[in-house]
Wavefront OBJ file of the C-alpha trace (Angstrom):
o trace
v -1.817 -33.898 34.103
v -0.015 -31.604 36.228
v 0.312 -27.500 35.528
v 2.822 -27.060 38.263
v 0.011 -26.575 41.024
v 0.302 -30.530 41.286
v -0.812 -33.850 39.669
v -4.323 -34.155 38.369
v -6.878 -36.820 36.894
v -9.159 -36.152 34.477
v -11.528 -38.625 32.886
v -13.835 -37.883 29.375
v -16.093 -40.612 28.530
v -18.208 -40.091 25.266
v -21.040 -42.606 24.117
v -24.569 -43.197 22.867
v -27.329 -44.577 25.506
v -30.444 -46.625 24.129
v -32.796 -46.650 25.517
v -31.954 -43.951 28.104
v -34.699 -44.449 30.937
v -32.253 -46.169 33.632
v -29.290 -42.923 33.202
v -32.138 -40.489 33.178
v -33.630 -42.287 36.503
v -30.191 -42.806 38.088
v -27.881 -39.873 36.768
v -30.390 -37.297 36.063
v -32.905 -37.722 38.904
v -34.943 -34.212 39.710
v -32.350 -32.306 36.857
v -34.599 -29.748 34.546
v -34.377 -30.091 30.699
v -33.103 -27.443 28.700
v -35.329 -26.136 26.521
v -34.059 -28.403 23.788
v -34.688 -31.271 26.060
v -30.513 -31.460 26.877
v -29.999 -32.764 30.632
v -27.299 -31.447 32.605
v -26.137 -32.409 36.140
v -23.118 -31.241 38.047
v -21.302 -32.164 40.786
v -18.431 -31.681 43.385
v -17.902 -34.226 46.521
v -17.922 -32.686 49.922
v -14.369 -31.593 51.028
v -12.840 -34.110 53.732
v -14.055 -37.318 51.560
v -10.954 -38.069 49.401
v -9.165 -36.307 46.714
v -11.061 -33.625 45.111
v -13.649 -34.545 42.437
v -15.924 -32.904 40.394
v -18.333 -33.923 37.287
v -20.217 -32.986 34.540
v -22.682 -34.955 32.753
v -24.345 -34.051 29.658
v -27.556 -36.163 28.291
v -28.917 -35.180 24.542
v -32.247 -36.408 23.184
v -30.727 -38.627 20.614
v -28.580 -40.320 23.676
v -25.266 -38.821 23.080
v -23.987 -38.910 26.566
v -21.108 -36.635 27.976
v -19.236 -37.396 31.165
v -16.361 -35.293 32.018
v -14.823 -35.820 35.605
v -11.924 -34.686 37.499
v -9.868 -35.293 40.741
v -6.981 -33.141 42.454
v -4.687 -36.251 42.425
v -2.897 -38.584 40.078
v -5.459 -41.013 40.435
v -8.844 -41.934 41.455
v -7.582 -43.182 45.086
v -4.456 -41.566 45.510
v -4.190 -38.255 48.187
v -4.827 -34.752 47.167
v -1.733 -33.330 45.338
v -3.772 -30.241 45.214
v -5.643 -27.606 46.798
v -7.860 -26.487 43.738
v -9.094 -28.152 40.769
v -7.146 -27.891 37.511
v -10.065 -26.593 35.826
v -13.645 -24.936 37.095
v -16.685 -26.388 37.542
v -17.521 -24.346 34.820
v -15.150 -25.401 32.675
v -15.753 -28.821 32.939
v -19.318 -27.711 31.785
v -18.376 -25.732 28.693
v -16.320 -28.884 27.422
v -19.335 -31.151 28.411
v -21.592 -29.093 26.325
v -19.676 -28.503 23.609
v -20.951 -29.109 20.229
v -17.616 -30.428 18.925
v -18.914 -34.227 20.885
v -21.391 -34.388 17.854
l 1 2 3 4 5 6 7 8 9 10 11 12 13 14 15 16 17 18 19 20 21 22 23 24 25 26 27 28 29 30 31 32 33 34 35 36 37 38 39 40 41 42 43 44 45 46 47 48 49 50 51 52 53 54 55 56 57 58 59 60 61 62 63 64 65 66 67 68 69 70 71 72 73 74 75 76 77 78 79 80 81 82 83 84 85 86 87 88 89 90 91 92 93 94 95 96 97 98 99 100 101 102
């Protein structure tokens, strides 16, 4: 994907987890519930340690499992073609928690 600000990656991955002990132990470590008992965990790696990359996962109680992630290159190991992320870290989270994955 590129919007003229250079080439980007991004990566959805949608599926159902059963059991889900071993994502919620791995994944989820130390992350609060929501009130409906829907995980959320963000993150963005430290600047200096390879293209740009931030991710989203979302965990629902009945194991539908949300992973959105992007990178400020073409690809997973390619250089940087850019200097911010083609979308927001809060972006990324409103299309992870979207109800339209149900």
């Amino acid at each position: 994907m590129d919007d003229g600000h250079g080439k980007s990656l991004l990566e959805v991955h949608v599926s159902r987890q059963t059991p889900t002990t071993a994502i919620r132990s791995h994944v989820f470590v130390g992350t609060t519930p929501l009130a409906d008992g829907t995980l959320i965990e963000s993150r963005q790696a430290p600047p200096g340690t390879g293209p740009g990359h931030e991710a989203v996962n979302v965990l629902h109680p009945d194991g539908l499992y949300v992973t959105i992630m992007q990178w400020q290159a073409p690809s997973q190991n390619a250089p940087s073609t850019r200097t911010t992320p083609i979308l927001t870290l809060a972006q990324l989270r409103d299309i992870a928690t979207s109800s339209q994955w149900r």
